[in-house]
Each structure stands twice: as structure tokens, then as C-alpha cells.
N, C-alpha and C positions, 0 to 999 in steps of 0.2 A: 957504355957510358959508366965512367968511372964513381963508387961512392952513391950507389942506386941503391936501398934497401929493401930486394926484391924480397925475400923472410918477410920485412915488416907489410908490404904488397900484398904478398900473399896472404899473410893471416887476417889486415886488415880490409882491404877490395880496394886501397886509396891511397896514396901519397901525397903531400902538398910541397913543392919544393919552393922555395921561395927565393928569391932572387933570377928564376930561371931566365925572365924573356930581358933583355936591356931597357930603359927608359926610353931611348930611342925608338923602339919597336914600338912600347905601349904608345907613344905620342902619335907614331905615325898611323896606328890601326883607328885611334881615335879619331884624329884628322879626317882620316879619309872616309870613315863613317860619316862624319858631319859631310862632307862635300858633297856622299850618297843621297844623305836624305835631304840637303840643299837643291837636289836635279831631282828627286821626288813629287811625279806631280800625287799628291793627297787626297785630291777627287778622283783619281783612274782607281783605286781600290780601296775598302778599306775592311780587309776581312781583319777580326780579332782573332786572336792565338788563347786559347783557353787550353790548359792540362785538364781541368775536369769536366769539362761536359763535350770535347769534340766538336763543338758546333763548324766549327773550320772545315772537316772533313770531306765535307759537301762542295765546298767551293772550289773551282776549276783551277785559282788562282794558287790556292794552297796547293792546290795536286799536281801542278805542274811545277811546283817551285824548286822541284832536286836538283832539276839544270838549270838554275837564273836564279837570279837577284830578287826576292820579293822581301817587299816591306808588310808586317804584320802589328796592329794595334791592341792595345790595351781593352780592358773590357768598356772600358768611356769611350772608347772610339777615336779621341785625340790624340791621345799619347800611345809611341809607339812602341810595342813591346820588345822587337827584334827585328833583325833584316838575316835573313836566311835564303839558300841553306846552300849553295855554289860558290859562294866568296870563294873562296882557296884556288877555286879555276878561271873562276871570269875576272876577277878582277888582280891587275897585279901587285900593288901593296901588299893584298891580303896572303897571295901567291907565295909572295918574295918570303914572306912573315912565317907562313906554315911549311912552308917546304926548305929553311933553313938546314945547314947541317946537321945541326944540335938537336931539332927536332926526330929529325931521321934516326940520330942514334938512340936517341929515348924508345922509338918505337921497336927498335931493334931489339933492346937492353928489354924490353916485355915481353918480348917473346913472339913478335909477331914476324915471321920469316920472310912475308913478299906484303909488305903492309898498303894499303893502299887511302885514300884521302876521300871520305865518303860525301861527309857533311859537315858543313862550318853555320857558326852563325853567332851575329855579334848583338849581344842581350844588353837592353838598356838598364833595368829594374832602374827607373825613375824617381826621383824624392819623392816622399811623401805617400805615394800611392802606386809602386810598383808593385806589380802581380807577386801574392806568393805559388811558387811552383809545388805538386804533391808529389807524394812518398811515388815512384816510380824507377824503373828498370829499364836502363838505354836500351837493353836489348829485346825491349818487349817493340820495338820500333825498327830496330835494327835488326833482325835476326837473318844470324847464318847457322851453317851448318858444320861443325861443330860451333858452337858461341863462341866469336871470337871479338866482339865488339871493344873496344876502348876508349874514352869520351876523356880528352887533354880540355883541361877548362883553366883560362888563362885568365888572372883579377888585374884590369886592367885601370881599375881603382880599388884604392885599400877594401878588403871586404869583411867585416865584422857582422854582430851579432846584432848590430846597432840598424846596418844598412842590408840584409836579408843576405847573409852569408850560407853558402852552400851548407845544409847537415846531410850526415849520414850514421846510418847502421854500422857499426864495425861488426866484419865480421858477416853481414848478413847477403854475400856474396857468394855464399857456400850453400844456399838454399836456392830452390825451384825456382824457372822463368814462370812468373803468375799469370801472366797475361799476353796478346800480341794482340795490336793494330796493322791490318794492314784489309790487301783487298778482300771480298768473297762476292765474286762474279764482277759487276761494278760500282759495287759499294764498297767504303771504308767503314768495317763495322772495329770492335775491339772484342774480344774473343777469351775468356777466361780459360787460361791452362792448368792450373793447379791452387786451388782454393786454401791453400799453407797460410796462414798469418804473419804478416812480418811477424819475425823475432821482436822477444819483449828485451829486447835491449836499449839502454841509452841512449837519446839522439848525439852525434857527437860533431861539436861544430867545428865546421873547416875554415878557419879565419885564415885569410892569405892576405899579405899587405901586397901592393901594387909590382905586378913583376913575376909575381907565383903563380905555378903550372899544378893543377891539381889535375892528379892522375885518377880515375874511376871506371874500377870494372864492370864489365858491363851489365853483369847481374848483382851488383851493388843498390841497396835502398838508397835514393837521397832524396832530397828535397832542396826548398830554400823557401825563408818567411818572405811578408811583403817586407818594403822596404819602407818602414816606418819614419826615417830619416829625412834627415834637410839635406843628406849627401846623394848623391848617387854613386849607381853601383854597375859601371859598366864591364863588361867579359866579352871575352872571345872563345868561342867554342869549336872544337876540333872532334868529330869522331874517324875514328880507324876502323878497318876489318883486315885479315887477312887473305891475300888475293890466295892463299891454299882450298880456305872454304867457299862453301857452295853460299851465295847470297841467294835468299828465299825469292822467287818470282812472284811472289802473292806480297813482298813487302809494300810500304805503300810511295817509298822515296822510289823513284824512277826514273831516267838519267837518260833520256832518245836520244840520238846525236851527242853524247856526251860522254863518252869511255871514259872509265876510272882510273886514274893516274895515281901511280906512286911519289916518292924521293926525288927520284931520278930521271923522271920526264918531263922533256922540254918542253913547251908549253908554245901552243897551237899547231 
């Protein structure tokens, strides 16, 4: 992919390209999100998705959710926080949307040699009272061997500082995986690896207007505030691995009946 600034990639852990996905796409992922949670019955579950206390982990529903479509609420219990984490496979909007050409050669243009399409999921942050998300490392969730994780996070409305736009660490990509979540026996515990302190560097925010692919290493710090806002702030979330490395069997995403597809495969 032509006009990538992998130097600035690398020194920073992030890119935000803006203009990358068409209007058309944004419209349609939005679409069909609403249609999702229009056939949503709201009494079959209603586990909340919290980053800081895990309470989710327990629940059958989250832990089967790598291969399917689940819907996950806010910490009110109403409002819903995300729908994860299979989009890109089961459904084909989302399909058509992630396994574009353009997208394929972004992955390529990273570096990832046999990339493969792990986890999607489409993030409400809601007015007014969307979750903020904490300082954390996709790969502490994601881990392979060597790290090869890359989380493509697409502002599928404007996203500012106003409406809980993505921050990060520059820079702090270059430092220790701190943590992993995943099994130990048939628990999901979270498991401290390296006690390092984020870097005392700047937070630095990733304002992406509608349409921008924001690239994130996958031992990059980010976050995002709540969303303070009368706007909302929805996204679409893509991670990748490289099918070269060894995906960790202790992870806690797990995919039965459900082979990991690249670019290039056809679908069912």
C-alpha cells in the first residue's frame, strides 16, 4: 500500500489514516448493526463488558462468544456497549466490509505475511454515558507467539476528545506485554507479566473524523474516555495475527467449529 508511513508506525505503535473506509461502508456497517440488535432478543442475555473488573469472564456467554455474534451491555444494564467478536465471519456486510482489497493490502503493508481475521466488534460508546475503556495492551488478550497482534479500529462517526476518542502512549509499544488474560485450568484469571509502569509520557489523542482506520500495535497503551457527549461514537473493530505465529491455547477467544480465515477465503 502506497504512502504508508511505516518509520512513523514504527516509532509511534499507531497510525490514523483518515479517509480510509468510503461513506458507503460506514453507512452500511451501521445499518446493519441496527438491524442486529433490532432481532436482539434483550432478555436471552444481558452480560455487561467491563475492562476493569472482568466480571464478564465467568459468564458462558462471553466465553463462547469468539465464534458468534453476542451482544454485550453497559454497566446500567440497558445500553449496549458492543456486539462482538465473529462479525467479519458470520455475518456478510461485516465480511464484505473487512475482507475488502484495501484492507488486505494494509495488513500486508504491516508486515504481517499470512494475516489472518481473529476478532471484530462493533463499539457503541453511547451519549452521554458511554464506558470509558482503560490504559491496556490488545496483546495482553490476544497473544501469540512471537506478538504479532494488530487491532485496525475504524471511526465510524467523527471521534474527538469531546465524544471519547481513542488515546495513546506514543511510543509505548516498545515496552513489556504487562499482563495476559486468558485460561488457567477453567478459569479466566488476568495474570501479571511484567510490573514495568506505563511510560510517563503524554496521552496523545487519536481524533479520527468518520471514515479513519486507526492502526494499533499491539503492545501499544491506549485507552478512550467515557463519552461525555450528546453525540455518539460508534466503531468497528478489527484485530489481526499472523497465521506464521503460534496463537497461545491458554488464550481466552476460542473459535470450535470455526477456522480462522484470511483475505482470501471464501466464505462458508
Amino acid at each position: 500500500m502506497s504512502g504508508l508511513d511505516l518509520a512513523r508506525y514504527e516509532r509511534d505503535g499507531f497510525l490514523v489514516l483518515e479517509g480510509f473506509l468510503p461513506a458507503g461502508d460506514c453507512d452500511a456497517l451501521q445499518v446493519r448493526a441496527a438491524e442486529l440488535v433490532a432481532d436482539f432478543d434483550a432478555g436471552a442475555a444481558r452480560t455487561v463488558f467491563s475492562t476493569h473488573d472482568q466480571s464478564h469472564a465467568g459468564d458462558r456467554y462471553f466465553r463462547e462468544s469468539g465464534g458468534a455474534i453476542r451482544f454485550f451491555f453497559e454497566q446500567d444494564g440497558h445500553a449496549l456497549n458492543k456486539i462482538g467478536h465473529a462479525l467479519h465471519d458470520l455475518d456478510p456486510v461485516f465480511d464484505r466490509v473487512s475482507r475488502q482489497p484495501r484492507m488486505a493490502a494494509l495488513a500486508h503493508a504491516l508486515g504481517l505475511a499470512a494475516p489472518l481475521l481473529l476478532q471484530s466488534m462493533y463499539l457503541f460508546k453511547q451519549p452521554l454515558f458511554g464506558g470509558e475503556v482503560g490504559w491496556h495492551q490488545d496483546a495482553t488478550y490476544l497473544r501469540t507467539q512471537p506478538s504479532t497482534v494488530v487491532g485496525l479500529w475504524i471511526a465510524l462517526d467523527d471521534a474527538d476528545r469531546g465524544n471519547g476518542c481513542l488515546m495513546a502512549l506514543p511510543g509505548g509499544h516498545r515496552g513489556p506485554l504487562r499482563s495476559w488474560f486468558g485460561y488457567q485450568g477453567d478459569a479466566l484469571v488476568t495474570r501479571t507479566l511484567d510490573e514495568t509502569p506505563w511510560p510517563y509520557i503524554e496521552p496523545v489523542a487519536l481524533e479520527a473524523p468518520r471514515g479513519s482506520l486507526v492502526v494499533l500495535h499491539g503492545l501499544l497503551p491506549h485507552a478512550s474516555a467515557a463519552n461525555c457527549s450528546a453525540r455518539p461514537r460508534h466503531a468497528y473493530s478489527l484485530h489481526l495475527i499472523d497465521g506464521t505465529a503460534t496463537y497461545a491455547a491458554d488464550n481466552w477467544l476460542r473459535r470450535p467449529g470455526l477456522p480462522l480465515r484470511g483475505f482470501d477465503d471464501s466464505q462458508g
